[in-house]
Jmol script that loads the backbone (N, CA, C; Angstrom):
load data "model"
ATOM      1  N   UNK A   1       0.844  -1.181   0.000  1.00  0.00           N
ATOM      2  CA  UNK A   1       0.000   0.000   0.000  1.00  0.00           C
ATOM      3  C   UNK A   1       0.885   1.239   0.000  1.00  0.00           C
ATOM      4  N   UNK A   2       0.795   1.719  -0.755  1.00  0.00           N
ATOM      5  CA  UNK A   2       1.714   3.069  -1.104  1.00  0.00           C
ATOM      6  C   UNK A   2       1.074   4.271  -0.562  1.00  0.00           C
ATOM      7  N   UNK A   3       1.918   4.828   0.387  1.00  0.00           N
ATOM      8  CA  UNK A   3       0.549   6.513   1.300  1.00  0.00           C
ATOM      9  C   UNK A   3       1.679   7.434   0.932  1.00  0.00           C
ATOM     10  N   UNK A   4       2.683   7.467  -0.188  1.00  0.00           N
ATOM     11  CA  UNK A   4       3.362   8.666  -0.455  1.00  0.00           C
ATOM     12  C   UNK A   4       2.347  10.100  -0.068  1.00  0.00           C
ATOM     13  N   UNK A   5       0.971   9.768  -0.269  1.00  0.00           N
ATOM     14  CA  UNK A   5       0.498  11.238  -0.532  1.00  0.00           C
ATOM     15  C   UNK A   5      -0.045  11.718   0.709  1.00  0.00           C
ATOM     16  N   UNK A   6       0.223  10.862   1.734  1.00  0.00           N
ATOM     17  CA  UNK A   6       0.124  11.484   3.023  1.00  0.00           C
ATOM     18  C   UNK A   6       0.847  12.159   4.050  1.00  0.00           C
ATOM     19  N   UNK A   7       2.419  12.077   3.324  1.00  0.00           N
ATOM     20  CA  UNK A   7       3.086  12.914   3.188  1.00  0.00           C
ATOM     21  C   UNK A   7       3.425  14.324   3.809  1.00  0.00           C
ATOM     22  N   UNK A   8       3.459  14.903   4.446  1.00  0.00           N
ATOM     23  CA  UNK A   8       2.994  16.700   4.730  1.00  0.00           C
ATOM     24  C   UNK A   8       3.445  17.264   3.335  1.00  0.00           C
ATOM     25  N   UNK A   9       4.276  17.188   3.048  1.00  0.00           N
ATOM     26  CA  UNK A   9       4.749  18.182   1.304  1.00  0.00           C
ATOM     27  C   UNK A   9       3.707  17.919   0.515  1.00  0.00           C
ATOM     28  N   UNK A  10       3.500  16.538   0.529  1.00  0.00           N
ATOM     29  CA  UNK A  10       2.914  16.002  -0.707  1.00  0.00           C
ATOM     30  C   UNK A  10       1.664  16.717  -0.553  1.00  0.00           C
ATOM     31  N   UNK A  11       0.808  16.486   0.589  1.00  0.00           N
ATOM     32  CA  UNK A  11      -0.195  16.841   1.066  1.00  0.00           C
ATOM     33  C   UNK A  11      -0.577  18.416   0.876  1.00  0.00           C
ATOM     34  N   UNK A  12       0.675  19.468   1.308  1.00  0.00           N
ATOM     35  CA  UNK A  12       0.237  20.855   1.608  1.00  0.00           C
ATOM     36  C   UNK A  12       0.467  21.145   0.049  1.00  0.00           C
ATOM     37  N   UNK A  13       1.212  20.288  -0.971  1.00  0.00           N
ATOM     38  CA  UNK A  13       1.180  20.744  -2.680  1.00  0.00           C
ATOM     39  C   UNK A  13       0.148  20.848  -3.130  1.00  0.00           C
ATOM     40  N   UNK A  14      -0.761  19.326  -2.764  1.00  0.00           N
ATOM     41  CA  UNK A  14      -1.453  19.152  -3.405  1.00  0.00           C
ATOM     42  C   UNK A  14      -2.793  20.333  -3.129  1.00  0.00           C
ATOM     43  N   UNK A  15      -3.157  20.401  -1.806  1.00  0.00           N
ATOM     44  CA  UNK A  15      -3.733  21.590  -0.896  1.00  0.00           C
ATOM     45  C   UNK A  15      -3.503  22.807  -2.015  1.00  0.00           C
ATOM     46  N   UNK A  16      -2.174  23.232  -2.161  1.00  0.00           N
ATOM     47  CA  UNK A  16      -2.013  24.569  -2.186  1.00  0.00           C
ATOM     48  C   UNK A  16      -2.114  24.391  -4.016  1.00  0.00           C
ATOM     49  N   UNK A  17      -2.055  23.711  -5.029  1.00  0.00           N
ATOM     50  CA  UNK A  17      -1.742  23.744  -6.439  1.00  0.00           C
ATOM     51  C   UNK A  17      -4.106  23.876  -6.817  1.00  0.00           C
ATOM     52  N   UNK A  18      -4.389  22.471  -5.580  1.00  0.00           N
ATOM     53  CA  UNK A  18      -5.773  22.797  -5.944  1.00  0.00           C
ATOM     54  C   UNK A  18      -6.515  24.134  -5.534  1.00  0.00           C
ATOM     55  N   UNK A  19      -5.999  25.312  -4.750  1.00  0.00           N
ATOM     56  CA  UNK A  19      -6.657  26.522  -4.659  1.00  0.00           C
ATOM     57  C   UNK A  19      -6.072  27.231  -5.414  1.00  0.00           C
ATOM     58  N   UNK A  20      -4.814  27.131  -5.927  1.00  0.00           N
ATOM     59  CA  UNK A  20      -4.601  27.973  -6.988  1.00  0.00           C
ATOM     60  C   UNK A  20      -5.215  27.579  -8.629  1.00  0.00           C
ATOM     61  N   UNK A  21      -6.075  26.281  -8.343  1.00  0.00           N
ATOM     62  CA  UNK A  21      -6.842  26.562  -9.649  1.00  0.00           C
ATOM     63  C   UNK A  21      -7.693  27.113  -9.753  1.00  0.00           C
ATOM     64  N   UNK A  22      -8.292  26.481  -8.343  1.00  0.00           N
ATOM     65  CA  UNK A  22      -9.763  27.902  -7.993  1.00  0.00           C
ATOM     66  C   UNK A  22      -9.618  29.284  -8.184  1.00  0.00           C
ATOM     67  N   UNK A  23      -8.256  29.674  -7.582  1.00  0.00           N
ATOM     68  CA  UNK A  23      -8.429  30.872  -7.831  1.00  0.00           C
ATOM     69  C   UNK A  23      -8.318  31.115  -9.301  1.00  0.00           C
ATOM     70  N   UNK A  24      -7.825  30.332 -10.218  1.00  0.00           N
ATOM     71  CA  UNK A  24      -7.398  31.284 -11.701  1.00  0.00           C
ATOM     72  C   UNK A  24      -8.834  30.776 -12.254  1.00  0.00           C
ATOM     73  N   UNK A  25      -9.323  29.825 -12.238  1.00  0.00           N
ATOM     74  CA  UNK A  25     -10.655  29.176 -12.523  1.00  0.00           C
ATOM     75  C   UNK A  25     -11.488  30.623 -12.432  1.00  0.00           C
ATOM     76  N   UNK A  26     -11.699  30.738 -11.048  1.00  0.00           N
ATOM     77  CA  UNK A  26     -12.996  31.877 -10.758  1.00  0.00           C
ATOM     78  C   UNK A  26     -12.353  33.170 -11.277  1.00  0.00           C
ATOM     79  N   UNK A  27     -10.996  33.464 -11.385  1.00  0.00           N
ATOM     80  CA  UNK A  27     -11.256  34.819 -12.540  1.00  0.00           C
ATOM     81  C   UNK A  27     -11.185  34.767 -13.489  1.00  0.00           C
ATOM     82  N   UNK A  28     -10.608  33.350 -14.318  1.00  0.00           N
ATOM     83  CA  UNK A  28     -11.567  33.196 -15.731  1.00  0.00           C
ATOM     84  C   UNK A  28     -13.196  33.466 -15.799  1.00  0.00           C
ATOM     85  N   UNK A  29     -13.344  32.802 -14.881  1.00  0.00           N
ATOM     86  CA  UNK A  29     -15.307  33.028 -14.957  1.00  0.00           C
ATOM     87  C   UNK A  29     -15.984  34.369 -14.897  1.00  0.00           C
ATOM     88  N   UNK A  30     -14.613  35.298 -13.949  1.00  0.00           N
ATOM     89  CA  UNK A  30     -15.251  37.095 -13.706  1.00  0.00           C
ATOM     90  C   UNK A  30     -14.729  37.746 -15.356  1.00  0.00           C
ATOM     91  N   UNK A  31     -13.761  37.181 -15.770  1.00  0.00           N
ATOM     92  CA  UNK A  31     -13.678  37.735 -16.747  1.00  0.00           C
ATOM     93  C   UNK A  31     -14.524  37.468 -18.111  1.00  0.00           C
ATOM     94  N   UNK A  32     -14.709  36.499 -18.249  1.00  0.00           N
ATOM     95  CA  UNK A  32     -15.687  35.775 -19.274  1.00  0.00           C
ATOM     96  C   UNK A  32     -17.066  36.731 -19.128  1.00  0.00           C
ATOM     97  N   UNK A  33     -17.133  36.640 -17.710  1.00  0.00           N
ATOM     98  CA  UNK A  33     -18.510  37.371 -17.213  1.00  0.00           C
ATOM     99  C   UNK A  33     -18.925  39.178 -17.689  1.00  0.00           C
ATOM    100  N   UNK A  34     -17.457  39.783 -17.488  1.00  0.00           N
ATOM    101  CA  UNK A  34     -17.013  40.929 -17.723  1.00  0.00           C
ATOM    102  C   UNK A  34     -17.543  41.569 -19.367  1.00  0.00           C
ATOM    103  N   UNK A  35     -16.953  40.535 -19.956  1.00  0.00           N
ATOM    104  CA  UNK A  35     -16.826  40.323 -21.325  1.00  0.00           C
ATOM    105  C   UNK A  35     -17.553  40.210 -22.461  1.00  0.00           C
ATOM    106  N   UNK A  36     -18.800  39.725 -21.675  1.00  0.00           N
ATOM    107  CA  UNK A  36     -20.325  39.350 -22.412  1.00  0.00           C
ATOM    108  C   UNK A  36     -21.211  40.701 -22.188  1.00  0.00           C
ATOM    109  N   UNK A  37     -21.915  40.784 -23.237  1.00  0.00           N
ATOM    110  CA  UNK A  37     -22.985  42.093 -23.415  1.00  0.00           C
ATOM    111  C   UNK A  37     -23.927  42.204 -21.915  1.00  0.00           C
ATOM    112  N   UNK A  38     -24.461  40.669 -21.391  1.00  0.00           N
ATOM    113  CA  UNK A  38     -25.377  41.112 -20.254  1.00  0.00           C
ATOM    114  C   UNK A  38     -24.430  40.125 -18.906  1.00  0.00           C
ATOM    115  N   UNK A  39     -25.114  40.147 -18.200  1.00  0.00           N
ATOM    116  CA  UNK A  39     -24.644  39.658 -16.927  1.00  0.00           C
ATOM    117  C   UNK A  39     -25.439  38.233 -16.628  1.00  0.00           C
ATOM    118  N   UNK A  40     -23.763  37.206 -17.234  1.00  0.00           N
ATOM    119  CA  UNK A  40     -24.381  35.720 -16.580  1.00  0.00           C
ATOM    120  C   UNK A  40     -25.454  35.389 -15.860  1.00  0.00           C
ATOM    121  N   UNK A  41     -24.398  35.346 -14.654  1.00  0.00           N
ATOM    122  CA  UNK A  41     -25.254  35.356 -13.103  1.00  0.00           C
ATOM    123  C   UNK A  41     -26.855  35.814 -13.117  1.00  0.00           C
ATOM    124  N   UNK A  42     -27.020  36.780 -13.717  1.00  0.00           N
ATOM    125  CA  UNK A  42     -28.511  37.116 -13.597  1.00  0.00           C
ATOM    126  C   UNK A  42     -29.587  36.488 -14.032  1.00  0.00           C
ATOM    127  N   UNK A  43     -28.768  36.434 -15.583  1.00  0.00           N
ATOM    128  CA  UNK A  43     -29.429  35.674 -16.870  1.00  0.00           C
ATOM    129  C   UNK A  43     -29.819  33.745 -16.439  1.00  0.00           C
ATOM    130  N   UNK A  44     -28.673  33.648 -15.921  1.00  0.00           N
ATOM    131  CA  UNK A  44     -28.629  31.924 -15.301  1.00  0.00           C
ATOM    132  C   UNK A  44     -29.880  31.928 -14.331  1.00  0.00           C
ATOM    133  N   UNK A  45     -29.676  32.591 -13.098  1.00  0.00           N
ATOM    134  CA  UNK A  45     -30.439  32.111 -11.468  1.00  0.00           C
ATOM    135  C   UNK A  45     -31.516  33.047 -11.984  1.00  0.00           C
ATOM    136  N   UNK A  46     -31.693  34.118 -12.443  1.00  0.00           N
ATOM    137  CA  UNK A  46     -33.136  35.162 -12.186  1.00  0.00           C
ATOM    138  C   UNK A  46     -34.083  34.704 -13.192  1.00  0.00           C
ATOM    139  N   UNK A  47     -33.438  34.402 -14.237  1.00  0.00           N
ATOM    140  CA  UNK A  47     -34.287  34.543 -15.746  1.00  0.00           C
ATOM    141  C   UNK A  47     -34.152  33.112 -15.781  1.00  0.00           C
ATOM    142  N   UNK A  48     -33.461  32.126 -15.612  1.00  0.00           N
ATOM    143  CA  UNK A  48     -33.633  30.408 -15.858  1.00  0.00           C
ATOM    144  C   UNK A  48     -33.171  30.343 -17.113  1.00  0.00           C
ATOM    145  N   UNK A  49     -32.583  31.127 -17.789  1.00  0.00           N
ATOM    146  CA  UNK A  49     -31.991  30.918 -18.633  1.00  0.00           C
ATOM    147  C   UNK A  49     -31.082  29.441 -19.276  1.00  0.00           C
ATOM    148  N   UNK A  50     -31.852  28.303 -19.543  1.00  0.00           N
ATOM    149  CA  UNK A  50     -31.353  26.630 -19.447  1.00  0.00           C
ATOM    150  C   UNK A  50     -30.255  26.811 -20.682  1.00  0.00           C
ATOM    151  N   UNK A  51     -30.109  27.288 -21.778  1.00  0.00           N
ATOM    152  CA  UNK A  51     -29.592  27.960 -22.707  1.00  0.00           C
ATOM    153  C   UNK A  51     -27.755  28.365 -22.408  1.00  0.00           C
ATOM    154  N   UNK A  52     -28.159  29.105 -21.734  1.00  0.00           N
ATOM    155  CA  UNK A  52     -26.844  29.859 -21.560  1.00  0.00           C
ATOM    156  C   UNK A  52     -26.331  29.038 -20.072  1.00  0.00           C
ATOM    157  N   UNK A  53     -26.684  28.487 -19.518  1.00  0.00           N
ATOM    158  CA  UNK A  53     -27.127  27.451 -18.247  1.00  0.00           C
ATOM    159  C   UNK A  53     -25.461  26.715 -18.647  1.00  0.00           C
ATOM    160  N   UNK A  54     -26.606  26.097 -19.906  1.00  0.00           N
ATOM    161  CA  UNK A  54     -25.705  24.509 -20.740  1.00  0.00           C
ATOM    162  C   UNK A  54     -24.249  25.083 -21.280  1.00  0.00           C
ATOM    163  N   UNK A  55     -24.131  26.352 -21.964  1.00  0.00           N
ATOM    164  CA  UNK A  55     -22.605  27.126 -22.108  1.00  0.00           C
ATOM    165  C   UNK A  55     -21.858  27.607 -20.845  1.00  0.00           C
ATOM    166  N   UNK A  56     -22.316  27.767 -20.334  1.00  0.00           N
ATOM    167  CA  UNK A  56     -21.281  28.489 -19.235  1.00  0.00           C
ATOM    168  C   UNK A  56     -21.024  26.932 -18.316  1.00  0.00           C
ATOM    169  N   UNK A  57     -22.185  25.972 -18.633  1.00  0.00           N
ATOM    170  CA  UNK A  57     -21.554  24.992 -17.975  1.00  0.00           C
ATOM    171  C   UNK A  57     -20.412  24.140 -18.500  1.00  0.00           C
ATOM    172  N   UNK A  58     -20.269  24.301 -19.944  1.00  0.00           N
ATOM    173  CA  UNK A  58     -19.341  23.692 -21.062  1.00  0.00           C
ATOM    174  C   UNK A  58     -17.769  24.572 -20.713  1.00  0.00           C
ATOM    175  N   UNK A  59     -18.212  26.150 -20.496  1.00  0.00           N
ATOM    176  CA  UNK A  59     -17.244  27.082 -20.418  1.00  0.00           C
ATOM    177  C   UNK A  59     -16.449  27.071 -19.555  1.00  0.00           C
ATOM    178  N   UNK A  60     -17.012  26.306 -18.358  1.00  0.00           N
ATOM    179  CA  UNK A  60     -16.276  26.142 -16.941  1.00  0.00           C
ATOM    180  C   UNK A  60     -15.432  24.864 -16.968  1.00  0.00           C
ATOM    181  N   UNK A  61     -16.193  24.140 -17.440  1.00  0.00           N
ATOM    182  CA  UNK A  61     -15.411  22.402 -17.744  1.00  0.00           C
ATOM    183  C   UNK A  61     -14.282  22.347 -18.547  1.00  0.00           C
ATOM    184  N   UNK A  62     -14.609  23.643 -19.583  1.00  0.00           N
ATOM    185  CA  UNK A  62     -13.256  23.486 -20.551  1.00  0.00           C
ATOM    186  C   UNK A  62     -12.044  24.274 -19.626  1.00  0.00           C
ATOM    187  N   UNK A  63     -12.183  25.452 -18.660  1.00  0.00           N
ATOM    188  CA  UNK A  63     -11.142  26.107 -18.187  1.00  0.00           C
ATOM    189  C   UNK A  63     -10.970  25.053 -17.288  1.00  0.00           C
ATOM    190  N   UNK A  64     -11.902  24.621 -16.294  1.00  0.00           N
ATOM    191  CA  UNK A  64     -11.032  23.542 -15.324  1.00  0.00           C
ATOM    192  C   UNK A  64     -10.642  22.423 -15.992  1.00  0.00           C
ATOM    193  N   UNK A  65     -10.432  21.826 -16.916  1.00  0.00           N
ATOM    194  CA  UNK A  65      -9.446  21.141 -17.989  1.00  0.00           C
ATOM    195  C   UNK A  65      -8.047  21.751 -18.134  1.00  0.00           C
ATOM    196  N   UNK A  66      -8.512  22.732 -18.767  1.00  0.00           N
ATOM    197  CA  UNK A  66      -6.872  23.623 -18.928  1.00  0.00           C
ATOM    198  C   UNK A  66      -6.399  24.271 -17.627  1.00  0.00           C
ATOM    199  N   UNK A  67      -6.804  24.551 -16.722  1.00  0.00           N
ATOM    200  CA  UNK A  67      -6.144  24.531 -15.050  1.00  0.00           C
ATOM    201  C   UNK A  67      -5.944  23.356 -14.961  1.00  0.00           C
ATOM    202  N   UNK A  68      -6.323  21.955 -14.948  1.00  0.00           N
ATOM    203  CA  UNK A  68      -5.902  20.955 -14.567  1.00  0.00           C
ATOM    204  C   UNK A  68      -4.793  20.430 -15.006  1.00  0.00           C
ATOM    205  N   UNK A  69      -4.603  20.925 -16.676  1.00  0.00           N
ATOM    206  CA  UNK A  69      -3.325  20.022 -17.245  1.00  0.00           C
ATOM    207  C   UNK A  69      -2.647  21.095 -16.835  1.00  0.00           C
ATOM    208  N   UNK A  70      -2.524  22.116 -16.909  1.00  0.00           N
ATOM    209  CA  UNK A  70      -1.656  23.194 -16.178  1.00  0.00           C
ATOM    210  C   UNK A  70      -0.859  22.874 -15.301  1.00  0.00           C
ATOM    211  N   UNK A  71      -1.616  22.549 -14.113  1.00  0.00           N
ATOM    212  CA  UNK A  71      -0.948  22.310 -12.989  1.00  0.00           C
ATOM    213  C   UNK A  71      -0.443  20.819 -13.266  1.00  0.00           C
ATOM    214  N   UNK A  72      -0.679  19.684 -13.670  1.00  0.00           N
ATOM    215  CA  UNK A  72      -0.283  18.439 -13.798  1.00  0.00           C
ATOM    216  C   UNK A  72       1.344  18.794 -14.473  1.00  0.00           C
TER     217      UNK A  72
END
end "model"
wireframe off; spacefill off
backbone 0.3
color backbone group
């Protein structure tokens, strides 16, 4: 049974590489957001917008892809 990843290094890397995707993740998303004629957030939760729902859910999957191989 191999516990390399319990580690403290291993452990506080892995800790510290997964909030730094969050963080570049969520200002891809403010910027994307920035960027568009109306305001996501509104359009998604106020208006139900299922539409733009299904893209921004595609939009997020593709940046946490490219944060993921990033950091790998």
């Amino acid at each position: 049974m191999d516990i390399e990843w319990l580690k403290p290094g291993v452990f506080v890397g892995s800790i510290l590489f997964a909030l730094i995707g969050v963080v570049v993740f969520w200002l891809c998303f403010i910027i994307i957001d920035k960027i568009t004629p109306y305001d996501l957030w509104g359009e998604i939760v106020e208006k139900q917008n299922l539409a733009l729902g299904v893209v921004v859910a595609s939009m997020c999957l593709g940046i946490s892809l490219i944060v993921a191989a990033a950091i790998h």
